[in-house]
N, C-alpha and C positions, 0 to 999 in steps of 0.2 A: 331959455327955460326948458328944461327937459320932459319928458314925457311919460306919463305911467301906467297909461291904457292903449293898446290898440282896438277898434272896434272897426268890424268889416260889415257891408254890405253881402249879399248872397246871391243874390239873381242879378247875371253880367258881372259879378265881379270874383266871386268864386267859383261861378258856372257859368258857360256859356249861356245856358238859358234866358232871355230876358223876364221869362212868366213861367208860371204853374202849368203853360198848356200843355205840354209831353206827361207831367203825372198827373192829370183829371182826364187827358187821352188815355192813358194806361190804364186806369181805373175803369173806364166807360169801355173799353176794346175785354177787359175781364169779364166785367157783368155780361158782353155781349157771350162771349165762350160760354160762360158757364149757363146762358140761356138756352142752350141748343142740347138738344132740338125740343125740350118739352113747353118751353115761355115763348110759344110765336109773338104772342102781343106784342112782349117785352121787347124781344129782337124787333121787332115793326117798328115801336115805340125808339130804340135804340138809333136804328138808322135814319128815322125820321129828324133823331136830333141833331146825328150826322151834322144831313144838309143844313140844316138851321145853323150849326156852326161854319159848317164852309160858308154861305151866305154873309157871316160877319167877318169871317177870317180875308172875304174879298172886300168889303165895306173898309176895315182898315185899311189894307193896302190904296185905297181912295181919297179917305179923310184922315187925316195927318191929328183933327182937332176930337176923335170921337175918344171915348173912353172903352179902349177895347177891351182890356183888363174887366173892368167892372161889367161889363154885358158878358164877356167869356162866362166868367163863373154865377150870374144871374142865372145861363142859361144851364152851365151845369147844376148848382146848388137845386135848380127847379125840376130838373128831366132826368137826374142822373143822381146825384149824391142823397137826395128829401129821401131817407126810409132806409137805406143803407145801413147793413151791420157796421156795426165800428171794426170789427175784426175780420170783415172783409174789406176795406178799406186799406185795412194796416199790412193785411197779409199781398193786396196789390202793390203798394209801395215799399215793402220788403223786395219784391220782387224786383222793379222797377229799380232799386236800389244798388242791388248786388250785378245789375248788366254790365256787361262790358262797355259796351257804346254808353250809358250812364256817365259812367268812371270817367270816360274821356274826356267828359265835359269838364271836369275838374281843372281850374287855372292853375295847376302846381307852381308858376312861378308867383302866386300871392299866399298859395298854402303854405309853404315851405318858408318863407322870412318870417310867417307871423309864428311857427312853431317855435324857430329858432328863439327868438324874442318872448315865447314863452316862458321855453326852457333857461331864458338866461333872466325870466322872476316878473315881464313884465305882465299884466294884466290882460287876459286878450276876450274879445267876445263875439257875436254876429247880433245884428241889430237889419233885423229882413221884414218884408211885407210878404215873402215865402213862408209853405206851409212847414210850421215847426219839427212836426216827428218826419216831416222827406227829409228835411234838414240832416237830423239825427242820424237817421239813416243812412243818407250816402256818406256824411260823413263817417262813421263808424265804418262800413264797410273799408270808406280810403282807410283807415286806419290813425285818421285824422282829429276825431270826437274829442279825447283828451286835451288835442290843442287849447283848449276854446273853456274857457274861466267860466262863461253863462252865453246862453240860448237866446235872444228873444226874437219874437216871432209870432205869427198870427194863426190861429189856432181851428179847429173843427169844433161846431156848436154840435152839441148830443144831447139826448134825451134818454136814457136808461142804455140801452145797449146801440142802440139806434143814433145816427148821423140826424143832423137837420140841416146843417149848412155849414160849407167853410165860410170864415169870417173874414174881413177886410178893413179891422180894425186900427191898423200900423199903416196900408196904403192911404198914401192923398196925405196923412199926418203924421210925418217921420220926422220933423225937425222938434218940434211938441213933445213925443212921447222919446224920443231921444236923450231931452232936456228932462225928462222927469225921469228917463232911466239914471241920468247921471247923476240927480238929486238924491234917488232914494238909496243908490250904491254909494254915495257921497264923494264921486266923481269929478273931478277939477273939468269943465269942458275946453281949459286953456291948455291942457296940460296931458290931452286926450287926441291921438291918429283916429281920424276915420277915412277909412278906403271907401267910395263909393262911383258910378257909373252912369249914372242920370241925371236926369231935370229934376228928380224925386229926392234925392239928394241934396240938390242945391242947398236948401235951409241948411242941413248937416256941416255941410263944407263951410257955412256962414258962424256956426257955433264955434265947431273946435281951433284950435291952435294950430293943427298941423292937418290940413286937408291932402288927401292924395288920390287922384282918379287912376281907376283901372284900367289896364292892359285893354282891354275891350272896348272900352266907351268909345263914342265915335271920336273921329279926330278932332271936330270942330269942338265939341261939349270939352274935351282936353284944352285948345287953346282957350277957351273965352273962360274956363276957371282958373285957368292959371293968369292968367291976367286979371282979374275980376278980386280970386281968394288966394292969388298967390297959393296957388296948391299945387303940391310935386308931380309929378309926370312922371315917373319912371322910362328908362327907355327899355329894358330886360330883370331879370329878376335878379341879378348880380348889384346892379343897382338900385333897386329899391328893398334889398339886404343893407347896403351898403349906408341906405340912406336910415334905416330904421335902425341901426347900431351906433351910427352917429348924431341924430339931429337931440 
């Protein structure tokens, strides 16, 4: 049975990044510039949440079982994003966006097979617990936005012009809202690639027809899915061209 959508994962499998920490760093190192020198507090305020995060950022490296995702952005959403202009926000991640070291992250050997397979009519999307408009953005800058049929992705809570909290609506429940992205697009889930890179996944790789782990993911999380969802493995991106023009 052949296939009529591809849908990617975003964090680890289009970007090196596993998490949102480098753009809520970016964000928080802005506010910290743009406080100097007249916001001492701010800047006080700022560095004190620093440490507060190096303190968690060493607590993972420890506990293998914490939820370091969900406590990262607890503590940004609370110390850092709560009151924030939305168009400074955007105007950080613009930034953030068009860096060089950015760009680098970019997996071009999973950008480039899914464009191709665009271009040749099929269906293609990103289905992330990343934040949506970074999303937008680096991709636009790669030159890559086009590819990509629809967006989804989890979003910034606002109140008039003002930020209240990024959302973490899509993490923890990706195989769920997956399944209902595929119902309301009217999606075949047998009949659907999803590229993905983690345990967060895993549901995903269990729905569709053609699972395939990223370049990235560790090597064990590659064998035990491919034995488990029979899901492809790519060895290079010649090959997992190869395989998305044939299967």
């Amino acid at each position: 049975m052949a296939y009529d959508t591809i849908i990617s994962d975003w964090n680890g499998t289009i970007i090196k990044d596993r998490d949102e920490r480098s753009i809520l760093e970016n964000i928080a190192l802005d506010l910290f510039r743009a406080s100097i020198p007249f916001h001492i507090f701010r800047m006080a305020h700022l560095l004190k949440t620093r440490r507060e995060l190096e303190r968690l950022y060493r607590q993972r490296r420890q506990d293998a079982d914490f939820d370091f995702v969900s406590e990262m952005f607890s503590i940004y959403n609370r110390k850092v994003i709560n009151g924030l202009p939305i168009s400074f926000i955007h105007r950080s991640v613009d930034r953030y966006a068009a860096k060089k070291e950015t760009q680098d992250k970019l997996d071009w050997r999973v950008l480039r097979p899914i464009a191709e397979r665009h271009e040749a009519g099929k269906t293609t999307g990103i289905f992330s617990a990343g934040y949506g408009y970074g999303i937008d953005r680096i991709l636009t800058v790669a030159g890559f936005r086009g590819c990509f049929d629809f967006r989804e992705a989890d979003s910034l809570k606002q109140e008039g012009e003002r930020a209240i909290e990024f959302l973490l609506s899509i993490y923890k429940n990706k195989p769920q809202l997956l399944l209902k992205l595929l119902r309301d697009r009217k999606m075949d889930e047998k009949r659907t690639v999803y590229i993905g890179d983690s345990e967060d996944d895993e549901g995903c790789f269990e729905l569709v027809g053609y699972p395939i782990v990223a370049f990235i993911a560790p090597q064990e999380l590659k064998e035990r899915y491919a034995l488990k969802y029979k899901a492809f493995i790519p060895k290079d991106e010649k090959d997992l061209a190869e395989y998305l023009r044939k299967v």
